[in-house]
C-alpha positions in Angstrom: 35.4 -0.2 24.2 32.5 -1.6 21.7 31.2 -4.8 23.5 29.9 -7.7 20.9 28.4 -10.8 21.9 27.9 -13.8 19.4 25.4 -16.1 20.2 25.9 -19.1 17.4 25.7 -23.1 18.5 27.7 -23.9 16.0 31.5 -23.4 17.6 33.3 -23.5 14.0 30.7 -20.3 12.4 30.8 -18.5 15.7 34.7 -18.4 15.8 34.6 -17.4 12.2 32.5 -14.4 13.1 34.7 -13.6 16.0 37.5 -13.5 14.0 35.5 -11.5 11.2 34.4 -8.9 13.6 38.1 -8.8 15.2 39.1 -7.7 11.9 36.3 -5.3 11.2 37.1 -3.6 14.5 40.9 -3.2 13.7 39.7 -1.5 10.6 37.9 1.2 12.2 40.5 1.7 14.7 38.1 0.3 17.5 38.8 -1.4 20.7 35.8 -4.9 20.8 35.3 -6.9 23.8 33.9 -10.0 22.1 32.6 -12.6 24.0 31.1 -16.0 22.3 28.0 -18.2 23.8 27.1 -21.1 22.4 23.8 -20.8 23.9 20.4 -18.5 24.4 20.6 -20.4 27.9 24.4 -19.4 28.5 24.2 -15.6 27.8 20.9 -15.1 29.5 22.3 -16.7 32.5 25.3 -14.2 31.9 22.9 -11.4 30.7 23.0 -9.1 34.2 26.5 -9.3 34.1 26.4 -7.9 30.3 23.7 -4.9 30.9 26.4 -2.8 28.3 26.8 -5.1 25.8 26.6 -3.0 22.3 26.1 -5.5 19.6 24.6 -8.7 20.1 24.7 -11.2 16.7 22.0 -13.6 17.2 21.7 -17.1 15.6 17.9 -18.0 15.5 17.9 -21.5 15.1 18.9 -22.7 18.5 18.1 -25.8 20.8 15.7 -24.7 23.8 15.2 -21.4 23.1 15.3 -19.6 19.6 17.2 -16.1 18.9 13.7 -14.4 18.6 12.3 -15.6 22.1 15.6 -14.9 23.7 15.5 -11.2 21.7 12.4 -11.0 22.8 13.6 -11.4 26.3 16.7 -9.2 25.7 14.2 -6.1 24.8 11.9 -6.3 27.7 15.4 -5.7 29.8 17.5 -3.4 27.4 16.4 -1.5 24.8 19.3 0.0 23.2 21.7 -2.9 21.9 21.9 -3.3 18.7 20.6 -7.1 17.5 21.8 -8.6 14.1 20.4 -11.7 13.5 21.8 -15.2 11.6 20.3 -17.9 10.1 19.6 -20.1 7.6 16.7 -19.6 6.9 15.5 -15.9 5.8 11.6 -16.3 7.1 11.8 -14.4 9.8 11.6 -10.7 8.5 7.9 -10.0 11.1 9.5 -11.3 13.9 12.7 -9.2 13.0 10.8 -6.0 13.3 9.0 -7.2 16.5 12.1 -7.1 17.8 13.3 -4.3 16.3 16.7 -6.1 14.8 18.6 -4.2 12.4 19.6 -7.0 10.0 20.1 -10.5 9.0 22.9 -12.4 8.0 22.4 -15.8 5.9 24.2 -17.9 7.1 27.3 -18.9 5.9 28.3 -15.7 6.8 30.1 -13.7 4.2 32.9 -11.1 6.1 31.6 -8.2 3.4 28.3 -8.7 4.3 28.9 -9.0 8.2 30.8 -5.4 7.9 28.4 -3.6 6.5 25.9 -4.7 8.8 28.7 -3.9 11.7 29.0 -0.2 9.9 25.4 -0.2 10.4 25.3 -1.1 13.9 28.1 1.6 14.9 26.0 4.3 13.4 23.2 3.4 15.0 24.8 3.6 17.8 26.6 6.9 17.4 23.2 8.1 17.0 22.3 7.4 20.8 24.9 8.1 22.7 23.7 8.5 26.0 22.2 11.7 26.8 20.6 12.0 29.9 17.2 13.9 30.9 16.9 15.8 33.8 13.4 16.7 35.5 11.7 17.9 38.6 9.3 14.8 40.0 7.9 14.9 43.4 10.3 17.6 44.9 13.2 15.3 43.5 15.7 15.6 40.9 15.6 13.1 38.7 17.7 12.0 35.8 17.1 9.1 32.7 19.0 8.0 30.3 17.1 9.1 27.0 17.5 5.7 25.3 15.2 4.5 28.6 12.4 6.9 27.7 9.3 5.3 25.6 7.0 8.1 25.1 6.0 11.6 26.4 2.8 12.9 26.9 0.9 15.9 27.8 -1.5 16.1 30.3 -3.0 19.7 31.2 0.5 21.5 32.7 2.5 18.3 33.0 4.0 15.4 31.4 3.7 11.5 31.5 7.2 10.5 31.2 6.9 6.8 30.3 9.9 4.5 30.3 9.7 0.4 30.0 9.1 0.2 33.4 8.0 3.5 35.4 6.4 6.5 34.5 7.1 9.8 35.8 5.4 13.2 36.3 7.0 16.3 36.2 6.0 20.0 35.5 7.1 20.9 32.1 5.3 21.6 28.7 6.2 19.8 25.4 8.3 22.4 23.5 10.4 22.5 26.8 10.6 18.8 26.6 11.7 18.7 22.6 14.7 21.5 23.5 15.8 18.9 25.6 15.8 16.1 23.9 17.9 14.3 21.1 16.4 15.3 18.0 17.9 12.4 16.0 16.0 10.1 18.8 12.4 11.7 19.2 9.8 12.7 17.1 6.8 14.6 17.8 3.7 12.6 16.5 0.9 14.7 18.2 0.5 18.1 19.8 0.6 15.8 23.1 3.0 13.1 22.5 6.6 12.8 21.4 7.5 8.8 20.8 11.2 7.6 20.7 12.3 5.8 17.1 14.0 3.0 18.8 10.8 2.0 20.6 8.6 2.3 17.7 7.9 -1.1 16.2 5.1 -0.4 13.7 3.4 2.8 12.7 -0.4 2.8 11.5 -2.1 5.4 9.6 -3.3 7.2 12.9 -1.3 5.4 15.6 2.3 4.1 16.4 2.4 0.6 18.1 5.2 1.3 20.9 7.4 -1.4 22.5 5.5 -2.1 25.6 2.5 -1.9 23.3 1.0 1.5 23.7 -0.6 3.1 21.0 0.0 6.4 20.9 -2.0 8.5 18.4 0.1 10.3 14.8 -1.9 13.4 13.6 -2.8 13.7 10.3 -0.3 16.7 10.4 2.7 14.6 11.5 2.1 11.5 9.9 4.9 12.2 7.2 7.4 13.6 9.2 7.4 10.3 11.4 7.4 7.8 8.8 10.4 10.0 7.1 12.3 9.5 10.5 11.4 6.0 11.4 12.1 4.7 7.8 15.9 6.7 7.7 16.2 5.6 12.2 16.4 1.9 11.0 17.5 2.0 7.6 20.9 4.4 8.3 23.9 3.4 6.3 22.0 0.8 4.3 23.0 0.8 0.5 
């Protein structure tokens, strides 16, 4: 089941979109779960209760709190749903990328345009199915969900596994660690670091700007290869 949430304060667009994604779902032979909130209040008061949630279609300019401080909020908590944003007004293309969205919609929304971006959003998420991780730390076995996992880093014999909000060591080298992972996900941007695309939010020209806001260093060696990956990670299916 793919689970969509519409956040939209304006009951007559958001049933539009509803049925527009209803449609788009029968098309591709998809069961949705599709729940409407006419509020950033209303679905972060739900948002516990919606950990899975799969696509979340964001209108910006709301009442109280806006759709980029209640994405903001979403990302410090989950990661891997795929945000679309809608508005009226297209100035918001930094703060999209802060947040890592995937696309906006202008608002009124046009059903063409809303299935592409909904094409968009499935492969993305095709692309990170979850895989787990499984590791030794302290004695233990330990398992994480690969979307969870920030960065990587070497350190003498060991690695610094580092998601949002733990950090692990266990006894393993890099080249171990890469065999392991999802290639589609990770990308190796030093001899000591592999970074995951979907916490990237801005690459430098010797550093990559992480979610939690680690900079992790891109040798001169790698640089191309990540910016190749990042770019195609957040531009799939675009045309």
């Amino acid at each position: 089941m793919l689970k969509i949430a519409v956040i939209e304060d304006n009951e007559v667009q958001s049933r539009l979109i509803k049925d527009y994604a209803k449609e788009w779902a029968n098309k591709n032979n998809l069961l949705p779960e599709i729940k409407l909130f006419s509020s950033g209040e209303q679905f972060w008061f739900e948002f516990e209760e919606l950990s899975d949630i799969d696509i979340i279609l964001l209108d910006i300019q709301m009442s109280r709190i806006s759709g980029i401080e209640l994405a903001k909020k979403i990302r410090k908590t989950k990661s891997d749903a795929v945000i679309i944003f809608i508005t009226g007004i297209p100035d918001y293309m930094q703060e999209g990328y802060d947040v890592e969205a995937l696309h906006y919609l202008l608002k009124p929304v046009k059903k063409e345009k809303l299935f592409d971006c909904l094409d968009r959003a499935l492969k993305k998420q095709d692309k990170v199915k979850e895989e787990n991780f499984v590791f030794s730390c302290e004695g233990c076995l330990t398992t994480l969900k690969q979307s969870e996992i920030v960065f990587i880093e070497s350190i003498s014999h060991n690695l610094k596994i580092k998601t949002l909000k733990s950090e692990y060591i266990t006894r393993m080298n890099l080249s171990e660690a890469e065999e392991k992972l999802n290639s589609k996900l990770f990308v190796k941007t030093h001899r000591a670091f592999i970074a995951n695309l979907m916490h990237i939010r801005q690459l430098q020209k010797d550093k990559a700007v992480l979610a939690d806001n680690t900079l992790i260093p891109i040798s001169r060696r790698e640089y191309k290869n990540v910016n190749t990956l990042f770019i195609g990670f957040f531009t799939q299916g675009e045309t």
